[in-house]
N, C-alpha and C positions, 0 to 999 in steps of 0.2 A: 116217505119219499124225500128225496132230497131238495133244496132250495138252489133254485141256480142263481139266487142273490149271495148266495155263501162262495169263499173263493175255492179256484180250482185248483186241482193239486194233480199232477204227473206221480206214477206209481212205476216203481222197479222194484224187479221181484227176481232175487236168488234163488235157481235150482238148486235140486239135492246133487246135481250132476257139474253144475257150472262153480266157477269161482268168481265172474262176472255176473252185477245185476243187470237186468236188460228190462228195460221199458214196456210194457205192458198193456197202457192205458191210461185214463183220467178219471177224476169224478171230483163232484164238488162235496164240503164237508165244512163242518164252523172250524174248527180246528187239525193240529197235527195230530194228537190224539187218536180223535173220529176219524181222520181221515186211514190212518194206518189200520185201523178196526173195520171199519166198510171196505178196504184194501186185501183186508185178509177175506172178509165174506165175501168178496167178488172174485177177486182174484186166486185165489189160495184154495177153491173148494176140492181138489183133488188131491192135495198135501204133496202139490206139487213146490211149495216154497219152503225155506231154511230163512229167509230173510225178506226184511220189506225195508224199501225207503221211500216218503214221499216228499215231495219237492215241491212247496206254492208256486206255482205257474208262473206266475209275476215275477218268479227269483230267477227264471232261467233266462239266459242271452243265445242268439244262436245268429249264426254268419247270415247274412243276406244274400241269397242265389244267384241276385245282379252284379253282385260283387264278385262272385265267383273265382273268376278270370284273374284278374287283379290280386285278387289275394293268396290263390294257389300257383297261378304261374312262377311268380318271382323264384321260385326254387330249381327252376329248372338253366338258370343261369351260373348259377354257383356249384360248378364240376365238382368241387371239391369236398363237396357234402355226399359224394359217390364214390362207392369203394375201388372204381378202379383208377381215380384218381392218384391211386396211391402207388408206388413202384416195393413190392415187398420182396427183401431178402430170401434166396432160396433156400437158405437154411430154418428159416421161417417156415412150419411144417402147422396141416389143420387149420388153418386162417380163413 
């Protein structure tokens, strides 16, 4: 069994079907190694993977919720990042 004194590590795991890895889970492991190898034994038991990556938990950053607002509103200001911003030629066909 594993040590929850050892660090954690996020797991994404490549379908045979996808071209994106999609996050999966976690578990802890002493290394990257082990951790990709218990990744496979947990993860992978249906050979439903093509790929693994794991990520020490510690490595990842992610937005703050309270922040939210703030930080995705400001695009709603600037039209010009909208395509109808733009006045296109009619001879301009498929666009």
């Amino acid at each position: 069994m594993s040590n929850q004194s050892e660090p954690l590590w996020e797991v994404f795991i490549r379908s045979k079907q996808g071209l994106d890895h999609k996050h999966v889970g976690s578990l802890h492991a002493a290394d990257a190694k082990m951790a990709i190898e218990n990744a496979r034994d947990v993860y992978t038991r249906r050979m439903e993977g093509v790929s693994i990556w794991v990520v020490e938990s510690k490595y990842i950053h992610a937005t703050n919720p309270d922040e939210t607002e703030s930080l995705f509103d400001p695009a709603n200001d600037k039209v010009y990042r909208h395509p109808t911003f733009y006045d296109l030629p009619d001879e301009l066909k498929y666009m």
